[in-house]
C-alpha positions in Angstrom: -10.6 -24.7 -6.4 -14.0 -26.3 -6.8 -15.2 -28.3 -4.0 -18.8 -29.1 -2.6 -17.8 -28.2 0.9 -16.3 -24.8 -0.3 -18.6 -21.7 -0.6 -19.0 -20.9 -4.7 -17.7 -17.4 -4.2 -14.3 -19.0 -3.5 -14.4 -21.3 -6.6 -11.8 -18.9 -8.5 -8.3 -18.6 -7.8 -7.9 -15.7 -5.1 -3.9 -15.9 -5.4 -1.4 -13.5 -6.2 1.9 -13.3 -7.6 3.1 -12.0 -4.0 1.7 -15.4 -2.6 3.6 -17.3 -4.6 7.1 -14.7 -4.4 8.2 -16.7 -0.6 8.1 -20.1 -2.6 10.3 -18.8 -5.6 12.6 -17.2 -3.6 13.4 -20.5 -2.0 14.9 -21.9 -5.2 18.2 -20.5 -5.4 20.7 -19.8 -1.9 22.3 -16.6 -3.2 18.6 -15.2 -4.4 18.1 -11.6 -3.4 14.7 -10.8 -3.1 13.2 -7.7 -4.4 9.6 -8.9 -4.2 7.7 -8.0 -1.5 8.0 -4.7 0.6 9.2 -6.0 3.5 11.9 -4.1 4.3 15.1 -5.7 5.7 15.4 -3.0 8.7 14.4 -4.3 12.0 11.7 -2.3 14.3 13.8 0.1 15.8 14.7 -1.1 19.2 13.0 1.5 21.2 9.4 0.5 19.8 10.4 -3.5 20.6 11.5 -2.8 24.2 8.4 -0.5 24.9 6.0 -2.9 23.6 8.0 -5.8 25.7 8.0 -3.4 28.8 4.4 -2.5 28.6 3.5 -6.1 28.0 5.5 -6.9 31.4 3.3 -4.1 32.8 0.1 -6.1 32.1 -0.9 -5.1 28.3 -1.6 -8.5 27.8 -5.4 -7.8 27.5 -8.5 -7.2 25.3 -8.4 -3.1 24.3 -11.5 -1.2 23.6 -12.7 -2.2 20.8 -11.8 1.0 18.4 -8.2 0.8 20.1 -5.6 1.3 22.8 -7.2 4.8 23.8 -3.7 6.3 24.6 -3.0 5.0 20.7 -6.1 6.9 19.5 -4.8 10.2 21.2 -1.6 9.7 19.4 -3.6 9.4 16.1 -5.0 12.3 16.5 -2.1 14.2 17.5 -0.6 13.4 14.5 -3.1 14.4 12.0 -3.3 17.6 13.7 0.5 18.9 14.1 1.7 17.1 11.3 -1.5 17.4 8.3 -2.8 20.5 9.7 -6.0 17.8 10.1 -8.8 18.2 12.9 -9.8 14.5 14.2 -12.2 13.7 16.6 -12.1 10.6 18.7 -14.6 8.9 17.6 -13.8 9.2 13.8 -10.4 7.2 14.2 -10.6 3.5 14.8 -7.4 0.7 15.1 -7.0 -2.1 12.4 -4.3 -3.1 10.2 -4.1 -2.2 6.6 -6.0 -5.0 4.8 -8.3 -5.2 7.7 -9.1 -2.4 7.5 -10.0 -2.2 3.6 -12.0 -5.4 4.4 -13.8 -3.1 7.2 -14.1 -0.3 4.8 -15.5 -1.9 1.9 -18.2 -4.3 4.0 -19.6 -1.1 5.3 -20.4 0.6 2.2 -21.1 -1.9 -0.5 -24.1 -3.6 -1.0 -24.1 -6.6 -3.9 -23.3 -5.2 -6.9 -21.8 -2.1 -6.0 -18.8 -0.7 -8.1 -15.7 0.7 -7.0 -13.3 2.4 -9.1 -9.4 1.5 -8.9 -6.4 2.8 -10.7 -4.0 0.4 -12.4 -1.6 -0.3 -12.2 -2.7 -1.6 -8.5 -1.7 -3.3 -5.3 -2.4 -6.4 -5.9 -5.2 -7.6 -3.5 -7.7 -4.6 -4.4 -9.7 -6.6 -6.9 -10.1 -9.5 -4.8 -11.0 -7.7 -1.5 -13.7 -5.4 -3.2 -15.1 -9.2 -5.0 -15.1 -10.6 -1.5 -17.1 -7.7 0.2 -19.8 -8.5 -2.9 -18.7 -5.5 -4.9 -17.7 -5.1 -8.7 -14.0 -3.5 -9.2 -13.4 -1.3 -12.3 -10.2 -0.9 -13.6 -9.3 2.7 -14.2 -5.9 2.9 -16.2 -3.1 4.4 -15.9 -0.1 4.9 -17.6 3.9 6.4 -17.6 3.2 9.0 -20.1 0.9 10.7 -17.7 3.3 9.5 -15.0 0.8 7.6 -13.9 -1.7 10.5 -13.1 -5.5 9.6 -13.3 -6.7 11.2 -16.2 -10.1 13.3 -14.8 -11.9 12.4 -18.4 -11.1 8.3 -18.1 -12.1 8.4 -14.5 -15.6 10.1 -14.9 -16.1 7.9 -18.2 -16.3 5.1 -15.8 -19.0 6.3 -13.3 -22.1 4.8 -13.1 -25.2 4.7 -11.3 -23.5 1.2 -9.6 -20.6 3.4 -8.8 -20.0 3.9 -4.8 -16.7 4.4 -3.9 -13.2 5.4 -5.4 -10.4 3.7 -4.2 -7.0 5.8 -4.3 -3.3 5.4 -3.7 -0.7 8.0 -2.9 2.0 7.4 -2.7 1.0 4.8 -5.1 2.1 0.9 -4.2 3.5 0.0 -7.1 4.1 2.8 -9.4 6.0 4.9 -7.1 4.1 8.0 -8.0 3.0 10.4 -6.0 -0.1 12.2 -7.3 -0.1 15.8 -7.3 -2.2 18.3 -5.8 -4.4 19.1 -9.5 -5.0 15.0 -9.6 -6.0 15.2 -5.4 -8.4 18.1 -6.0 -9.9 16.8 -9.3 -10.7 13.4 -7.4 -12.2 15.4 -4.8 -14.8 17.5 -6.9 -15.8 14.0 -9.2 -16.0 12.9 -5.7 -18.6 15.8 -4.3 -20.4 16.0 -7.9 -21.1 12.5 -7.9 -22.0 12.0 -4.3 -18.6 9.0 -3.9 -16.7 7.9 -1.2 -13.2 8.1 -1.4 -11.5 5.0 0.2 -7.5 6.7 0.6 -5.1 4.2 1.2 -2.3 6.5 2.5 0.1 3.7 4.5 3.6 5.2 2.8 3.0 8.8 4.5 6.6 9.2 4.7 7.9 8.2 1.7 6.8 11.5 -0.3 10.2 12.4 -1.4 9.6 15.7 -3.7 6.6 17.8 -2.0 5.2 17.1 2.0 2.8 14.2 2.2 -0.5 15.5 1.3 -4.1 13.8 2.7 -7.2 13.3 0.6 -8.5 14.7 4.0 -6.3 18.1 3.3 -9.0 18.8 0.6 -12.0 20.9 1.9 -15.3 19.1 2.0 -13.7 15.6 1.7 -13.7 14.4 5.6 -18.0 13.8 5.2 -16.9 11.6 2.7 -13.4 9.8 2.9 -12.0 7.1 4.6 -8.2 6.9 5.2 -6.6 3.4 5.8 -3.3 4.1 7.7 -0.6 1.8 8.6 2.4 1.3 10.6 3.9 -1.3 8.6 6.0 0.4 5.9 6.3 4.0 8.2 7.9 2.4 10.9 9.2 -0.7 9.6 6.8 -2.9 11.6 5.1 -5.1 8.9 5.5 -8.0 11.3 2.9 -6.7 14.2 0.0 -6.1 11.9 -1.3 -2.7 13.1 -2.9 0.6 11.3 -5.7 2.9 11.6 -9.1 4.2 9.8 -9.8 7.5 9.9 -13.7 8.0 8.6 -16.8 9.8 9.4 -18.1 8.8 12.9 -21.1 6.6 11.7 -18.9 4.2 9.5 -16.4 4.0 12.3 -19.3 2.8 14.4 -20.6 0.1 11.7 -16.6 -0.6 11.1 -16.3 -1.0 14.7 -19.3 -3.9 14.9 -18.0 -6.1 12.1 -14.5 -5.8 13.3 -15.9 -7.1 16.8 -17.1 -10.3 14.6 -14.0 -10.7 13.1 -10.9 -10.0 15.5 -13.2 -8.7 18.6 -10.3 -6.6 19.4 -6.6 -6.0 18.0 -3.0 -7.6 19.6 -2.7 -5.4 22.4 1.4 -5.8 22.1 1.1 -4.4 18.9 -0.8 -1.4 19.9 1.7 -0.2 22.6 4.3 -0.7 20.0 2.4 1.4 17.8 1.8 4.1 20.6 5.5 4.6 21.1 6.8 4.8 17.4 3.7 7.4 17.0 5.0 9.5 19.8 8.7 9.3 19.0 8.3 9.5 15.0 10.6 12.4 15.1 13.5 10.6 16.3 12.9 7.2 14.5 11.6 8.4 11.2 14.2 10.6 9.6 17.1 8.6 9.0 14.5 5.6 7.6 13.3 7.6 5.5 16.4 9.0 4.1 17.6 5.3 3.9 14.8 4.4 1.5 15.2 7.5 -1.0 19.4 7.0 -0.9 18.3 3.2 -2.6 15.4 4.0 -4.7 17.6 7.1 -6.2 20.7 4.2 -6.7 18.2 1.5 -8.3 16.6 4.1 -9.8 20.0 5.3 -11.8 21.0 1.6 -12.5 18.0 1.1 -14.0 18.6 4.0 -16.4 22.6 3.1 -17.1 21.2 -0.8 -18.5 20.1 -1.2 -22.3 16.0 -1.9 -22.7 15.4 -0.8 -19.3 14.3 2.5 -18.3 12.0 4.0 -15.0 10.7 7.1 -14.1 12.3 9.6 -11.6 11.3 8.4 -8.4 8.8 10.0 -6.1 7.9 7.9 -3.4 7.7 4.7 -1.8 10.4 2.7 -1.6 9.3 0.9 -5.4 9.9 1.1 -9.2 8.3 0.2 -11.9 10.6 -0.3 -14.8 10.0 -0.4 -18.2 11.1 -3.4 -20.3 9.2 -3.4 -23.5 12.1 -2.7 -25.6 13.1 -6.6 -24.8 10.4 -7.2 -26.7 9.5 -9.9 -24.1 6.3 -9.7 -21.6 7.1 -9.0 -18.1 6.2 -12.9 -16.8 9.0 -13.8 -19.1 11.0 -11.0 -18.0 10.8 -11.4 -14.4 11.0 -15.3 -14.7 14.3 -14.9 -16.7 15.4 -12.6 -14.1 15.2 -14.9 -11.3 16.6 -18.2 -13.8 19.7 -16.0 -15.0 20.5 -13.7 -12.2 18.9 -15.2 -9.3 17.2 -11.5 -8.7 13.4 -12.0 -7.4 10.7 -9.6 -8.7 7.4 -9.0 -9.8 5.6 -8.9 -13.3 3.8 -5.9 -14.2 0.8 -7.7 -15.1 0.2 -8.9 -11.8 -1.0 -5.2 -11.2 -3.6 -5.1 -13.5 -3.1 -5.1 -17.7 -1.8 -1.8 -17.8 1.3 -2.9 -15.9 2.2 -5.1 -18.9 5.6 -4.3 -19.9 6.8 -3.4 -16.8 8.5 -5.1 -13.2 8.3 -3.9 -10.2 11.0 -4.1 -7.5 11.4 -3.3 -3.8 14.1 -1.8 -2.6 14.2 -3.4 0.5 17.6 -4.4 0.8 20.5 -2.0 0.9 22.2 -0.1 -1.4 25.4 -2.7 -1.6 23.1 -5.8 -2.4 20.9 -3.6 -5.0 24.4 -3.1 -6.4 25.3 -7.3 -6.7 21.3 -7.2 -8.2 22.0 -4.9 -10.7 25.2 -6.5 -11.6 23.7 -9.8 -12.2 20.7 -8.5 -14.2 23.3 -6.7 -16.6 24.9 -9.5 -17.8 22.1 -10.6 -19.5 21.7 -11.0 -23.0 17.9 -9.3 -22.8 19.6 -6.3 -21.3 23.1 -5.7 -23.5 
């Protein structure tokens, strides 16, 4: 929108198709929403009455500004006994996940910088690497190469602008999980041409085929990585808008000053929430986690049983990204007849960059019973018979 009293840089349209999925949803009572990934599980009750106990107990105030330091420790436990990871205290640093991309990106870029991305992407990387004055480059992807970065394509785009490589595994919205020859290839492109790596690593627990594995695993990569974390899709607590960074102690420090300017510090509620699920992850985790693999692995086999529909085995995350190119239709039309026909909600492929063309993705945030009335729906269609 073009205004006088709006600053040019915000001229063009910043939306998304996931700003506009709350509105469409709204247009028929019996639509199930497979949109967003907002899962339909509550906070588990333990974290909710810990943060409402310790808020009782006077965490109602400002924390230190890199977070609740009992939090921190927690961080830091984790890495260690569960990545095998050495963190010290002042390399970890409380945010939330977008936050904390923001954070990341206005602390390396300077105007003009580029910053690779692999499509398809989540949809606000683009935008947030524009707003922090950089230049994103689209690095394809595609289902042939289950949706690997190709090592040739990626070093084909590096330039002397290039600063940073941003990467996502498990991958938001392909589902794919990439393996350790993709990780370490990343890495040495990385070292050889003197990159960060920006790691957005916020579905930790939704590696279903091999353990979770940390661009910080790789040796020589801590100097040079910076992991956004989150507790949003790991615990179920999108809601209370809390994560970590995990970075080299000098960007943590220049993180830490533009954050103050921002947010000054984080909800302190949401910290002490965040402290408890981090110290009982054991007992909460599991059966989440097994929940999400039980629906992806039902979608995931509907979506194979339906003519001009097909999707990869699933590897993580709790999304697919179909195929529908056999419909002969693009996936706007698809997803739009989709929500017209069968009152199912989802999300064009395009929306995550060109290479998603031909595809929808889906969240399987709902339970495996009302996947099953989705599916039902969609398969009486005529673009699926």
């Amino acid at each position: 929108m073009k205004h006088k009293f709006i600053a040019k840089r915000f001229w063009k349209d910043y939306s998304t198709a996931m700003s506009s999925s709350q509105i469409l949803a709204r247009q028929f009572d019996d639509c199930i929403n497979l949109s967003l990934g907002d899962p339909d599980l509550v906070t588990d009750s333990g974290i909710i009455n810990a943060a409402f106990n310790d808020a009782l107990a006077g965490h109602t105030k400002y924390t230190d500004f890199r977070g609740d330091l009992e939090l921190r420790a927690a961080i830091i436990d984790y890495y260690k006994k569960d990545l095998g990871i050495s963190i010290k205290d002042e390399e970890v640093m409380v945010s939330c996940a977008c936050m904390a991309m923001n954070l990341a990106l206005q602390a390396i870029l300077d105007d003009g910088d580029e910053v690779i991305i692999h499509a398809p992407y989540y949809t606000q990387y683009p935008q947030q690497i524009e707003l922090a004055r950089g230049v994103p480059i689209v690095l394809d992807t595609f289902e042939e190469e289950d949706f690997q970065i190709n090592v040739n394509s990626l070093e084909s785009l590096i330039t002397e602008r290039t600063k940073a490589i941003v990467i996502n595994t498990p991958n938001n919205p392909t589902g794919t999980c990439f393996t350790r020859e993709t990780m370490e290839a990343i890495a040495r492109i990385a070292k050889e041409k003197d990159l960060v790596v920006i790691s957005d690593e916020i579905y930790t627990l939704y590696s279903f085929d091999n353990p979770f594995m940390s661009m910080l695993n790789i040796d020589g990569m801590k100097e040079r990585t910076i992991v956004i974390n989150s507790f949003s899709k790991d615990f179920t607590m999108t809601g209370w808008r809390i994560g970590h960074i995990i970075a080299p102690d000098y960007l943590i420090t220049v993180m830490r000053q533009i954050s103050e300017k921002i947010i000054f510090t984080y909800p302190a509620m949401s910290q002490r929430a965040a402290l408890y699920a981090m110290t009982h992850r054991d007992e909460i985790q599991p059966a989440m986690r097994e929940e999400y693999k039980s629906r992806v692995l039902y979608a995931a086999e509907r979506i194979n049983s339906i003519p001009n529909m097909s999707v990869l085995s699933p590897k993580g995350t709790f999304y697919l990204f179909f195929n529908i190119k056999k419909t002969g239709l693009t996936s706007q039309e698809v997803s739009d007849r989709i929500l017209k026909e069968a009152h199912v909600l989802t999300l064009p492929g395009n929306a995550f960059g060109d290479c998603g063309e031909g595809y929808i993705r889906i969240a399987c945030t709902v339970g495996v019973e009302k996947l099953g009335e989705a599916f039902d729906r969609i398969q009486t269609m005529d673009i699926f018979k």
